[in-house]
N, CA, C and O of each residue as an XYZ file, in Angstrom:
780
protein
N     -17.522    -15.862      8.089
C     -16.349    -15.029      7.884
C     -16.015    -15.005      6.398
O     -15.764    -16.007      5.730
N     -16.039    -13.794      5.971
C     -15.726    -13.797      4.210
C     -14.658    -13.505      4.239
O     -14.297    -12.637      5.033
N     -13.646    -14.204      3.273
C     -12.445    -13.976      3.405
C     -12.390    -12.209      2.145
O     -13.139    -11.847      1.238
N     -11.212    -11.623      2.720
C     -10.952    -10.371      1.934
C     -11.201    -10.102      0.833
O     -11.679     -9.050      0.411
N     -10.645    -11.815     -0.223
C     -10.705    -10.619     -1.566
C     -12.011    -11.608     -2.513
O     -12.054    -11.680     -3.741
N     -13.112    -12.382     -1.412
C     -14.373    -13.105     -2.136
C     -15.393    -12.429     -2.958
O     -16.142    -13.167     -3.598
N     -15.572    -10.986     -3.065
C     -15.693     -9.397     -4.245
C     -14.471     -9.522     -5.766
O     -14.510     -8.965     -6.863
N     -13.616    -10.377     -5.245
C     -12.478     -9.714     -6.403
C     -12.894     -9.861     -7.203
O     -13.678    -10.789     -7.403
N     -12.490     -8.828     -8.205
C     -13.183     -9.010     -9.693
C     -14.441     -8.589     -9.598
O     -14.976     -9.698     -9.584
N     -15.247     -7.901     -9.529
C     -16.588     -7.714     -9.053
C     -16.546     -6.223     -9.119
O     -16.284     -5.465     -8.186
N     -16.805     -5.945    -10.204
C     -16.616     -4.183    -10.403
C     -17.765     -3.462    -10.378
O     -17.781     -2.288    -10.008
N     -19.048     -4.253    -10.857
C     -20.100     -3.168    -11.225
C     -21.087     -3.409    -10.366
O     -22.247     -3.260    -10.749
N     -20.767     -3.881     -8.875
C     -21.627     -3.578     -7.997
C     -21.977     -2.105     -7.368
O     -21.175     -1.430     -6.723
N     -23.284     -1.746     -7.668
C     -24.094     -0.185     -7.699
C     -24.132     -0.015     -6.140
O     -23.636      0.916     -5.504
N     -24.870     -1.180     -5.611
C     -24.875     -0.468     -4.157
C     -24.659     -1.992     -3.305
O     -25.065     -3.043     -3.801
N     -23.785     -1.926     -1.621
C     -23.757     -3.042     -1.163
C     -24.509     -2.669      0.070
O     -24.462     -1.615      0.703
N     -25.340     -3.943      0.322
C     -26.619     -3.689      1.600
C     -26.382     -4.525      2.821
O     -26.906     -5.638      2.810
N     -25.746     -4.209      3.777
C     -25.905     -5.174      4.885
C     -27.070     -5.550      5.339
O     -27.692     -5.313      4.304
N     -27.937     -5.983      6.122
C     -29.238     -6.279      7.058
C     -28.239     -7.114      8.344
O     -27.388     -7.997      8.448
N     -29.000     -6.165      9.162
C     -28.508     -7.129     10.819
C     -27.261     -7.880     10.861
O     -27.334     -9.005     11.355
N     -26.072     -7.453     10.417
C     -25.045     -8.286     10.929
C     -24.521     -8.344     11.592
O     -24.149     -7.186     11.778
N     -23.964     -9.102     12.460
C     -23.012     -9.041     13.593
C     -21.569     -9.103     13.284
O     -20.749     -9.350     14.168
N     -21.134     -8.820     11.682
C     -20.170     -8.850     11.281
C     -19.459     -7.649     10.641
O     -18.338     -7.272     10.981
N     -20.180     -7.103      9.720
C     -20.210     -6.140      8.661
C     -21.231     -5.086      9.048
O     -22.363     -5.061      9.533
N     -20.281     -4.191      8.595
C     -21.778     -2.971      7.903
C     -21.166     -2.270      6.367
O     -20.292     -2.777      5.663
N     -21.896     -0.986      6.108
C     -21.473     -0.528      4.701
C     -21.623      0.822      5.241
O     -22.510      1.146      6.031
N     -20.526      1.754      4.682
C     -20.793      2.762      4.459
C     -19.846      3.371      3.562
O     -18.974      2.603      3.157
N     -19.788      4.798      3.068
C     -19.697      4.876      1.598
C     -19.383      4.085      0.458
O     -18.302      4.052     -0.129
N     -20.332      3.504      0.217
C     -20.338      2.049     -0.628
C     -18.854      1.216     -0.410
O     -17.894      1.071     -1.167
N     -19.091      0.802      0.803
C     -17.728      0.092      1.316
C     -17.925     -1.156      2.460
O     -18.188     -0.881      3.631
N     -17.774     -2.482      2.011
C     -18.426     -3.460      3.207
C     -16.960     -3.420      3.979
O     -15.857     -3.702      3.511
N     -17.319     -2.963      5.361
C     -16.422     -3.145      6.342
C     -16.524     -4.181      7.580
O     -17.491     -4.342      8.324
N     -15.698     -4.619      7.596
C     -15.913     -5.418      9.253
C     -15.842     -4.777     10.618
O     -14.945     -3.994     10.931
N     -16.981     -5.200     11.543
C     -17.123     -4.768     12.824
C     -16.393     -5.003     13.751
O     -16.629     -4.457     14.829
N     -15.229     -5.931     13.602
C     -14.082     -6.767     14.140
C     -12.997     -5.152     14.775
O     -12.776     -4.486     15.786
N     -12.629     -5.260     13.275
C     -11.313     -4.373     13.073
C     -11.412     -3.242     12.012
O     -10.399     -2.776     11.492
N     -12.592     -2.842     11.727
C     -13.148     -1.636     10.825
C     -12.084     -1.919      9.509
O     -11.483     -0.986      8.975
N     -11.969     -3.075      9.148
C     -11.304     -3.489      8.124
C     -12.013     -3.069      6.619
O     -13.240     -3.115      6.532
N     -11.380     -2.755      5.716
C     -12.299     -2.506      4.498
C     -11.755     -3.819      3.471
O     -10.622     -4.130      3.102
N     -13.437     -4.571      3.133
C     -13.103     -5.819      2.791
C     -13.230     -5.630      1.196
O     -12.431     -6.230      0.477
N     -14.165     -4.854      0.664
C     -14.525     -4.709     -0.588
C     -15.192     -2.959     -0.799
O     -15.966     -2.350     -0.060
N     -14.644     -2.590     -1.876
C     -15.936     -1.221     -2.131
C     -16.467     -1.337     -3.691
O     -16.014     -1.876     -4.701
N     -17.453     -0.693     -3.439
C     -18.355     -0.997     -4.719
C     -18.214      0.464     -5.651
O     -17.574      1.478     -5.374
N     -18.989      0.188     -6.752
C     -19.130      1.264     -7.522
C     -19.120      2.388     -6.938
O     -19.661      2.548     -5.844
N     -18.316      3.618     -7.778
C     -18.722      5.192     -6.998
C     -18.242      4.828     -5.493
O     -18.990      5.290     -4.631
N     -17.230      4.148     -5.058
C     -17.219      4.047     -2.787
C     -16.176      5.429     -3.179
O     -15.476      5.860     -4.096
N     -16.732      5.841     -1.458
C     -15.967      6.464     -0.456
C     -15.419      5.899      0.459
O     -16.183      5.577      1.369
N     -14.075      5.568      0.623
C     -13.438      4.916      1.696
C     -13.640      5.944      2.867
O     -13.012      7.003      2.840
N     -14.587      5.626      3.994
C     -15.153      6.160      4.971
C     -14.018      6.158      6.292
O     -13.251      5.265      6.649
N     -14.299      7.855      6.984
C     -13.091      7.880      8.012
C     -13.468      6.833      9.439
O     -12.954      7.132     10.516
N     -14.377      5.631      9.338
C     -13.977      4.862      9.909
C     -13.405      3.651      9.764
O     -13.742      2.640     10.381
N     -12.421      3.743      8.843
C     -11.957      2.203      8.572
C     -10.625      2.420      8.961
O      -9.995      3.447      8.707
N     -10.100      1.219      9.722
C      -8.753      1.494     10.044
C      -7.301      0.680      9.229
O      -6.105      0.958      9.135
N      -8.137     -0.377      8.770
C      -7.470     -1.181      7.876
C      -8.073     -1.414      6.372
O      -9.226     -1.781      6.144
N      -6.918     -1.086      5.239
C      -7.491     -1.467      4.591
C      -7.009     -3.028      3.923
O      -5.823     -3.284      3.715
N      -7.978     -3.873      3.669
C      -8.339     -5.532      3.834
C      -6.982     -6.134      2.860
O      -6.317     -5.462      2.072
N      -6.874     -7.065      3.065
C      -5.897     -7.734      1.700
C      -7.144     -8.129      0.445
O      -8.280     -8.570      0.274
N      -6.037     -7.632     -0.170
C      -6.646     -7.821     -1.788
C      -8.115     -7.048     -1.988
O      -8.810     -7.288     -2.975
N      -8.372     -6.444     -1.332
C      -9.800     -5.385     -1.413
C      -9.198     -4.700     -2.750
O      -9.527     -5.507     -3.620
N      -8.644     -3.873     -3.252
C      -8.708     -3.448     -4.648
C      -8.036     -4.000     -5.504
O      -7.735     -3.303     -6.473
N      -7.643     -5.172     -5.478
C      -6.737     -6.399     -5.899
C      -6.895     -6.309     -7.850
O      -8.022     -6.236     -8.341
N      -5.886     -6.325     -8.574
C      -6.403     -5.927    -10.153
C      -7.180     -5.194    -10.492
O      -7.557     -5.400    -11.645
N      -7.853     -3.969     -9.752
C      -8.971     -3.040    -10.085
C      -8.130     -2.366    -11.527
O      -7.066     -1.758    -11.646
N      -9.038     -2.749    -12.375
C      -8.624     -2.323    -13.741
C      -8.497     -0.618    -14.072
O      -7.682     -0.060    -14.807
N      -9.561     -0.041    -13.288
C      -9.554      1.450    -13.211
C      -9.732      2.477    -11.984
O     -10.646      3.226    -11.637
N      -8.676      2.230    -11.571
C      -8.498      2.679    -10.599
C      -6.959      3.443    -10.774
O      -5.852      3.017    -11.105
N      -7.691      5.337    -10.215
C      -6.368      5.560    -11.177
C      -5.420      6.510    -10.239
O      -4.339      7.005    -10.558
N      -6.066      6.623     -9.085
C      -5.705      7.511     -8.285
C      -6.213      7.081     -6.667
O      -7.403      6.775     -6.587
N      -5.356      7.032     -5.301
C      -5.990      6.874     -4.574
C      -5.561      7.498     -3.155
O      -4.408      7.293     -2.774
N      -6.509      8.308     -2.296
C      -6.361      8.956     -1.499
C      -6.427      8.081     -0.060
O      -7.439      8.235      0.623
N      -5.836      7.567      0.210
C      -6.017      6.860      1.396
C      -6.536      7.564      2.789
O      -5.670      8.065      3.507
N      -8.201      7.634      3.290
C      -8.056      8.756      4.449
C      -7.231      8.515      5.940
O      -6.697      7.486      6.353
N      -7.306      9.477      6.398
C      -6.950      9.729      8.128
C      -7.496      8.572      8.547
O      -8.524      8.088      8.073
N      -6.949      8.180      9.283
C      -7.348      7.117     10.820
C      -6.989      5.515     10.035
O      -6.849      4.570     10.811
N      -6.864      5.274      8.703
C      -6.121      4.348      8.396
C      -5.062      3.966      9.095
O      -4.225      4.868      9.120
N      -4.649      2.750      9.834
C      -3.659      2.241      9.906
C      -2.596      1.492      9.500
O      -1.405      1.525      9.812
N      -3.387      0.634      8.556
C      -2.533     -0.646      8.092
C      -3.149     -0.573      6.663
O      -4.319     -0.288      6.407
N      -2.086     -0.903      5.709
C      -2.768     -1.280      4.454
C      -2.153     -2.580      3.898
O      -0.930     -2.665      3.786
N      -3.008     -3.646      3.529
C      -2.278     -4.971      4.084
C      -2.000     -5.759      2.818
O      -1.899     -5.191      1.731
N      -1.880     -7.034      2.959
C      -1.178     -7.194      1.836
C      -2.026     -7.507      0.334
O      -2.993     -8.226      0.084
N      -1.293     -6.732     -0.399
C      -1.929     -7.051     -1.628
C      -3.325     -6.668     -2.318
O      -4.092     -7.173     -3.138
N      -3.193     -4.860     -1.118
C      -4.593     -4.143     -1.117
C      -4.949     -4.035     -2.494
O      -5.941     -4.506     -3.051
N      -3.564     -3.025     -3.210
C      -3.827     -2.573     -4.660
C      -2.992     -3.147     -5.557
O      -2.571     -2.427     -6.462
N      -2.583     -4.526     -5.501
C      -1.020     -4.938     -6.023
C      -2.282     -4.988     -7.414
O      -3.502     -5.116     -7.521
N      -1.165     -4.809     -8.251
C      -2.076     -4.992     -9.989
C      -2.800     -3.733    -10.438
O      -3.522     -3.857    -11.426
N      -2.732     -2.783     -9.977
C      -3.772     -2.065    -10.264
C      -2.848     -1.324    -11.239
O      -2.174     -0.316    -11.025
N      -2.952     -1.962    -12.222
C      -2.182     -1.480    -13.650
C      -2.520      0.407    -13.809
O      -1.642      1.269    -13.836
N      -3.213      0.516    -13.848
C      -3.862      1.864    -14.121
C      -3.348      2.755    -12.931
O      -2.684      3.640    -13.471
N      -3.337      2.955    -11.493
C      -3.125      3.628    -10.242
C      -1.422      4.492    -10.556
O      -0.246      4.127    -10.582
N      -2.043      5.559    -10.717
C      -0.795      6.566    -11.244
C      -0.126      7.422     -9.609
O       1.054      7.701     -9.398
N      -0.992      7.606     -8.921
C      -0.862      8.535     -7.729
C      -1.614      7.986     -6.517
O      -2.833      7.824     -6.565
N      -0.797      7.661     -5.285
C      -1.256      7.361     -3.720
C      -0.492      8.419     -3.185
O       0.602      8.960     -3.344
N      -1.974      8.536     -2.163
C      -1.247      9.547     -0.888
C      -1.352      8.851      0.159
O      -2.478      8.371      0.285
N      -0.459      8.535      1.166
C      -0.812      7.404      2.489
C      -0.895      8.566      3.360
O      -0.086      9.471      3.159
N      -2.032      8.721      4.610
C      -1.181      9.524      5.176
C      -0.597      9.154      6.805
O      -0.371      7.976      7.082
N      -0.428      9.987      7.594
C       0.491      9.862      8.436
C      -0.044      8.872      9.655
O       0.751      8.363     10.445
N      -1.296      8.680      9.714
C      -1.445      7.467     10.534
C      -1.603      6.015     10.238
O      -2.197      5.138     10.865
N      -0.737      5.971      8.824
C      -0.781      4.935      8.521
C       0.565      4.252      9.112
O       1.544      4.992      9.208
N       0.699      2.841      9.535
C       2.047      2.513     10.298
C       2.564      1.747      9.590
O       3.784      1.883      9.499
N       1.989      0.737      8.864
C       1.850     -0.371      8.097
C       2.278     -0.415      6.486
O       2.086      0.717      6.043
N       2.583     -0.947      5.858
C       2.353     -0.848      4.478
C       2.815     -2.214      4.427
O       3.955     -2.370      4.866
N       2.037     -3.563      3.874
C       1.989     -4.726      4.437
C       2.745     -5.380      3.019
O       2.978     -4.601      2.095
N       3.036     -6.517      2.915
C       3.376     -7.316      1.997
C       2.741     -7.431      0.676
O       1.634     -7.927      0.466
N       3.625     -6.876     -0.285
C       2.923     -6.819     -1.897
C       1.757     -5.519     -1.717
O       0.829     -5.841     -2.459
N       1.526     -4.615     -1.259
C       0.642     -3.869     -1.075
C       0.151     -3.496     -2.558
O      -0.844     -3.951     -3.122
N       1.240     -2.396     -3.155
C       1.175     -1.988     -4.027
C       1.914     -2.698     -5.058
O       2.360     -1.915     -5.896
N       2.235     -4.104     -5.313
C       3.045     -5.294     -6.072
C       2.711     -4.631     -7.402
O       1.587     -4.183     -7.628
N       3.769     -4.575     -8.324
C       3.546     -4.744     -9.726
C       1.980     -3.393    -10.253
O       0.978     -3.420    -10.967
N       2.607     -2.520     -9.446
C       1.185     -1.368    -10.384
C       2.019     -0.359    -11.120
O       2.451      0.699    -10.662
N       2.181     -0.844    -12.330
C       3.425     -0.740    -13.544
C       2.698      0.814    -13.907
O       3.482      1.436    -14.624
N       1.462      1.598    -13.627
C       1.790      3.315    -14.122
C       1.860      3.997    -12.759
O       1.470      5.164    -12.712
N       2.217      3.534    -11.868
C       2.571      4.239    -10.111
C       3.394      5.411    -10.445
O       4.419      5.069    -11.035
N       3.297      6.589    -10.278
C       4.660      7.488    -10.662
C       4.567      8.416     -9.292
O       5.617      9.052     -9.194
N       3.755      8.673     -8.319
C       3.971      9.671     -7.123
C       3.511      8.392     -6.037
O       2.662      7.522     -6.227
N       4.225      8.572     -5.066
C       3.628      7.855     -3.975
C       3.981      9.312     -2.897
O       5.098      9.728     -2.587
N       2.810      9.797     -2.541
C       3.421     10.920     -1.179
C       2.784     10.077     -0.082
O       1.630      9.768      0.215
N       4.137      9.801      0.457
C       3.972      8.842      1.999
C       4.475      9.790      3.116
O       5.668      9.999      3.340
N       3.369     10.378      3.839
C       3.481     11.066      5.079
C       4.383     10.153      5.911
O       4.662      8.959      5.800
N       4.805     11.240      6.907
C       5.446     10.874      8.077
C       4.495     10.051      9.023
O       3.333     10.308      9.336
N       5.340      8.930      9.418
C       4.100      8.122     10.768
C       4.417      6.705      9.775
O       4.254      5.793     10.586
N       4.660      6.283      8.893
C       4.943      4.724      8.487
C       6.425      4.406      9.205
O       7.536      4.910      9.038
N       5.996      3.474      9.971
C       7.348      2.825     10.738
C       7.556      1.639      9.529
O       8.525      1.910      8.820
N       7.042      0.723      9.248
C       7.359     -0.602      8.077
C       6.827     -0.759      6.657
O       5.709     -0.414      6.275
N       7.870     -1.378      5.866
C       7.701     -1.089      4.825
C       7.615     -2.190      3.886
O       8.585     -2.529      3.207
N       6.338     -2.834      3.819
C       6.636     -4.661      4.234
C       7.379     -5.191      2.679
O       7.669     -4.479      1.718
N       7.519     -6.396      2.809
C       8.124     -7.211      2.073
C       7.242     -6.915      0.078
O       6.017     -7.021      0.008
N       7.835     -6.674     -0.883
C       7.739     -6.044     -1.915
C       6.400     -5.603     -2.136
O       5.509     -5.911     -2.928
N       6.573     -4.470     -0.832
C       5.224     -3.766     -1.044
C       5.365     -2.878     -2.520
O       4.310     -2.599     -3.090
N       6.201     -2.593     -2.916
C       6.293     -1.462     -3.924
C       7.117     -2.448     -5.390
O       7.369     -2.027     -6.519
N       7.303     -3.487     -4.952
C       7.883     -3.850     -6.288
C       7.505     -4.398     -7.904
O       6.544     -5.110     -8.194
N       8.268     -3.998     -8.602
C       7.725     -4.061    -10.406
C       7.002     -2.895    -10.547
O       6.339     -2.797    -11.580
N       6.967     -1.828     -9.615
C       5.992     -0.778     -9.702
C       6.871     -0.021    -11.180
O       7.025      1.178    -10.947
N       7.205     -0.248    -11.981
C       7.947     -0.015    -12.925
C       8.039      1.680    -13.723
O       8.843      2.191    -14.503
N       6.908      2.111    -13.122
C       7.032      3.746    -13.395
C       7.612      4.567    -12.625
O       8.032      5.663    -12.999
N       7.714      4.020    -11.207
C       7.763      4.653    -10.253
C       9.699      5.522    -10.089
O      10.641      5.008     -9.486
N       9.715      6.716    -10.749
C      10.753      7.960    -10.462
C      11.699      7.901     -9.347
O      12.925      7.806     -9.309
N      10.318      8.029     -7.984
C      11.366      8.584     -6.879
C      10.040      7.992     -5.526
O       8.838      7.767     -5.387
N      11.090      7.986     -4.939
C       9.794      7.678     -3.827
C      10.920      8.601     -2.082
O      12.106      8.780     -1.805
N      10.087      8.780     -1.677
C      10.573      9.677     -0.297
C       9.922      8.715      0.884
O       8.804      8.344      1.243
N      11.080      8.567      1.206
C      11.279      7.163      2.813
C      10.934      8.174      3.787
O      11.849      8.953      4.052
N       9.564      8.391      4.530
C      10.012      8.922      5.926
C      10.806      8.409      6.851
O      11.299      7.289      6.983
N      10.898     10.045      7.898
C      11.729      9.445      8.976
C      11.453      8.727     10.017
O      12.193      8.663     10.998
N      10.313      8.094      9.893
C       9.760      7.343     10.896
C       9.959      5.831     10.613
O      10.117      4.958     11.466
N       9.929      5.689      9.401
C      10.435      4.350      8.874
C      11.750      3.849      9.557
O      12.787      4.511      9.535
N      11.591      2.240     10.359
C      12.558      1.443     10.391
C      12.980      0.442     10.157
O      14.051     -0.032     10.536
N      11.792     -0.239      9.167
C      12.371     -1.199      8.302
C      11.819     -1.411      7.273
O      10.597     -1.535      7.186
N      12.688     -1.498      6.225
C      12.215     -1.481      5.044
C      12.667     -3.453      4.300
O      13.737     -3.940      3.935
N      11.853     -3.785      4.342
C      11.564     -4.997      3.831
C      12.062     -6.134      2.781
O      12.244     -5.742      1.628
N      12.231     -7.108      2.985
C      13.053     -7.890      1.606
C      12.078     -7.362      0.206
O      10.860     -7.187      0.175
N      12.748     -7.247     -0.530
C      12.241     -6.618     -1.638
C      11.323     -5.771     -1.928
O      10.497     -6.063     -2.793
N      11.276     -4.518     -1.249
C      10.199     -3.744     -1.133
C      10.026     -2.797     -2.022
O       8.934     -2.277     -2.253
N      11.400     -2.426     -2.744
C      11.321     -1.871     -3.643
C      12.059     -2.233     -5.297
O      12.544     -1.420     -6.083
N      11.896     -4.058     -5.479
C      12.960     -4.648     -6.290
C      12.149     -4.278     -7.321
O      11.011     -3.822     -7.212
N      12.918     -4.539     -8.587
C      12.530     -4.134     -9.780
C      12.145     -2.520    -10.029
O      12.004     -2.205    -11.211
N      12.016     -1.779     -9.320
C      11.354     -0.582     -9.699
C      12.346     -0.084    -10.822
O      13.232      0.676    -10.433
N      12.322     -0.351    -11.925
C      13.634     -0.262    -13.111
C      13.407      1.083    -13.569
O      13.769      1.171    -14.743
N      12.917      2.253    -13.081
C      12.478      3.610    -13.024
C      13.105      4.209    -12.172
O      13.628      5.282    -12.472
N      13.217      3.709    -10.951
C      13.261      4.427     -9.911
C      15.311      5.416     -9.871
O      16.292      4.793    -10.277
N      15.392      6.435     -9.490
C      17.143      6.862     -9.918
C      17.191      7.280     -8.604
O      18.407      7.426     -8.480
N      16.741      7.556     -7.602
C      17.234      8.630     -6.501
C      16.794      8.015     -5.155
O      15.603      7.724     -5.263
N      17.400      7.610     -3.587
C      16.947      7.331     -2.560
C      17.575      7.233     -1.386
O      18.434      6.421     -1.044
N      16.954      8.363     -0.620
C      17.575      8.423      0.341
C      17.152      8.034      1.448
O      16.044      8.541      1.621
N      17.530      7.211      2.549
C      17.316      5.996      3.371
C      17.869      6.775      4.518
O      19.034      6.889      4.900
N      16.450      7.424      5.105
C      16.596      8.389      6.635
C      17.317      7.699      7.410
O      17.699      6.612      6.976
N      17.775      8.168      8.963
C      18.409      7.758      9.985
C      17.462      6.926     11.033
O      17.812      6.300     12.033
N      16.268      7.102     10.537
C      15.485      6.585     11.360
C      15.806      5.081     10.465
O      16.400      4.514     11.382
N      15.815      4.548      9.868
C      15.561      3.030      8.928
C      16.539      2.294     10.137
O      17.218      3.170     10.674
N      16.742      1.245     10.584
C      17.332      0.034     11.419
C      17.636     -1.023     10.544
O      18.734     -1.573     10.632
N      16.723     -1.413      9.628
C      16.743     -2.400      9.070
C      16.207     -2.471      7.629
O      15.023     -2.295      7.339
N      17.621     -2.866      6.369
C      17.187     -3.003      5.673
C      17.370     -4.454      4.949
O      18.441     -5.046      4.810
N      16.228     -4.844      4.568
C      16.752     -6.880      4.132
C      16.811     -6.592      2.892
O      16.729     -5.613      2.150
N      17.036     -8.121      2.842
C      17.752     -8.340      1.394
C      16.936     -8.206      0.085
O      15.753     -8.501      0.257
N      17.234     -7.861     -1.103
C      16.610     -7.121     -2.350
C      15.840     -6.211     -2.309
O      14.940     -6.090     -3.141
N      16.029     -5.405     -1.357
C      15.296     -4.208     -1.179
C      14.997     -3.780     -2.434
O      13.908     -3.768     -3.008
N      16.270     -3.366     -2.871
C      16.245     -2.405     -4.267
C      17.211     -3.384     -5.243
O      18.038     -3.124     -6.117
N      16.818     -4.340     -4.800
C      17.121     -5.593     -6.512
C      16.679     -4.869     -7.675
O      15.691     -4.138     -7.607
N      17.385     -5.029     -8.812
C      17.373     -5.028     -9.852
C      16.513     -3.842    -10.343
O      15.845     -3.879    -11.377
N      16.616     -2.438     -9.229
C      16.303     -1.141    -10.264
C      17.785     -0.762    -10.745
O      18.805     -0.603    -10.074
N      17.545     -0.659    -12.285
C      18.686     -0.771    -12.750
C      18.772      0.553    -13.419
O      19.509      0.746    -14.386
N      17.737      1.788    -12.703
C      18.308      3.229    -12.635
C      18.757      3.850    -11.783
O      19.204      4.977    -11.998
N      18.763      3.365    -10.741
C      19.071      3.761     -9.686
C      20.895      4.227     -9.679
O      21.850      3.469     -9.516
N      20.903      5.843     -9.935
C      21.839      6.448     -9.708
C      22.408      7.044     -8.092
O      23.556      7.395     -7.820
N      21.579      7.027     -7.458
C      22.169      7.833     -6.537
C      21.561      6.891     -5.442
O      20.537      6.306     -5.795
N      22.053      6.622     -4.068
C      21.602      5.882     -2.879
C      22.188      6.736     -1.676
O      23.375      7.010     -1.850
N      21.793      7.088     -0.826
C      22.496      8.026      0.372
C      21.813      7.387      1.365
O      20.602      7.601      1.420
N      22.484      6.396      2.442
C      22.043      6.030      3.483
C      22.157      6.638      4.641
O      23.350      6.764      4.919
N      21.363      7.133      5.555
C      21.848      7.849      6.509
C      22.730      7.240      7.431
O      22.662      6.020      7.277
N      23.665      7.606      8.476
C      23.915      6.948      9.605
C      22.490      6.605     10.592
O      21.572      7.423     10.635
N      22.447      5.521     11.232
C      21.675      4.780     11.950
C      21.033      3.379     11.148
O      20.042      2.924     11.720
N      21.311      2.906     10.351
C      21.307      1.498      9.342
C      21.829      0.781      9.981
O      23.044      0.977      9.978
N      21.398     -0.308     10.796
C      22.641     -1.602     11.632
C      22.845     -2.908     10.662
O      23.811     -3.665     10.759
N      21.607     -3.074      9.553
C      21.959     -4.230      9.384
C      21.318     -3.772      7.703
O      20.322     -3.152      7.332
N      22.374     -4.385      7.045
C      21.503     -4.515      5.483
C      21.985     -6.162      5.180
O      23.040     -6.772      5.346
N      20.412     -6.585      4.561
C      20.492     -8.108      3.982
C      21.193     -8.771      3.091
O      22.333     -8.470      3.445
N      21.304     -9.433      2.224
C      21.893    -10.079      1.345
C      20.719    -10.888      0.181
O      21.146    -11.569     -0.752
């Protein structure tokens, strides 16, 4: 069993080759697990392939150039600490079958400035989005119902957010210390905010 992020740091791998595993395979230069079509690592030039349903913790973990990323269809979960660091990552699109957005996902990726997060994310884990320090504006779907202890702290960019009727639950430091944050509009249906 290789743990997720045993690739990290490991940029200029050209091509990755399974033989006979009962664990893994590869496809668009991407070692996935046969478990849970998890994506554990991708190599030079990958295509994140429409069979992966998770993508791995820490699989693009500090990717130095990585500047843009399209997350495909049939994704479910993107877990913790997929792309946290990825200093460079200006633009994610999640899309709508994603449910997940796991702990530290996107932690500290200080040139983040668009996140378009389709409808279909119910959780919004614990500072998946925080120190993202470029980050403008971000749009909460309405499918979202909980948004996480510090999920969006520090974003010292961020000015505008509006917190659908669908949200139930919001914990504590959500939005710690963005200290642009002009405007907040919570919808009715919020039962509990943290401390």
């Amino acid at each position: 069993d290789v743990p997720y992020y045993a690739l990290n740091g490991c940029l200029f791998i050209e091509k990755i080759i399974v033989d006979n595993s009962n664990y893994f395979f590869t496809e668009g230069n991407c070692l996935i697990t046969k478990k849970d079509s998890a994506l554990v690592y991708a190599g030079k030039d990958f295509t994140i392939p429409s069979s992966v349903r998770v993508i791995g913790n820490k699989s693009f973990y500090e990717h130095p150039s990585l500047v843009s990323m399209n997350i495909p269809d049939g994704v479910v979960t993107i877990s913790d600490q997929a792309f946290a660091k990825c200093t460079a990552l200006k633009a994610v699109s999640i899309p709508s079958t994603v449910r997940n957005i796991s702990r530290g996902a996107f932690f500290e990726c200080r040139s983040l400035t668009s996140v378009n997060m389709a409808e279909g994310v119910v959780f919004i884990g614990e500072q998946s989005f925080a120190k993202c320090s470029s980050l403008s504006e971000i749009n909460i779907p309405s499918t979202v119902n909980t948004i996480d202890v510090g999920a969006f702290a520090r974003c010292s960019e961020l000015k505008s957010v509006i917190i659908p009727s669908s949200v139930r639950v919001i914990n504590g430091g959500a939005f710690q210390n963005c200290t642009s944050l002009a405007s907040l509009k919570i919808e009715e249906g919020v039962r509990y905010i943290g401390i």
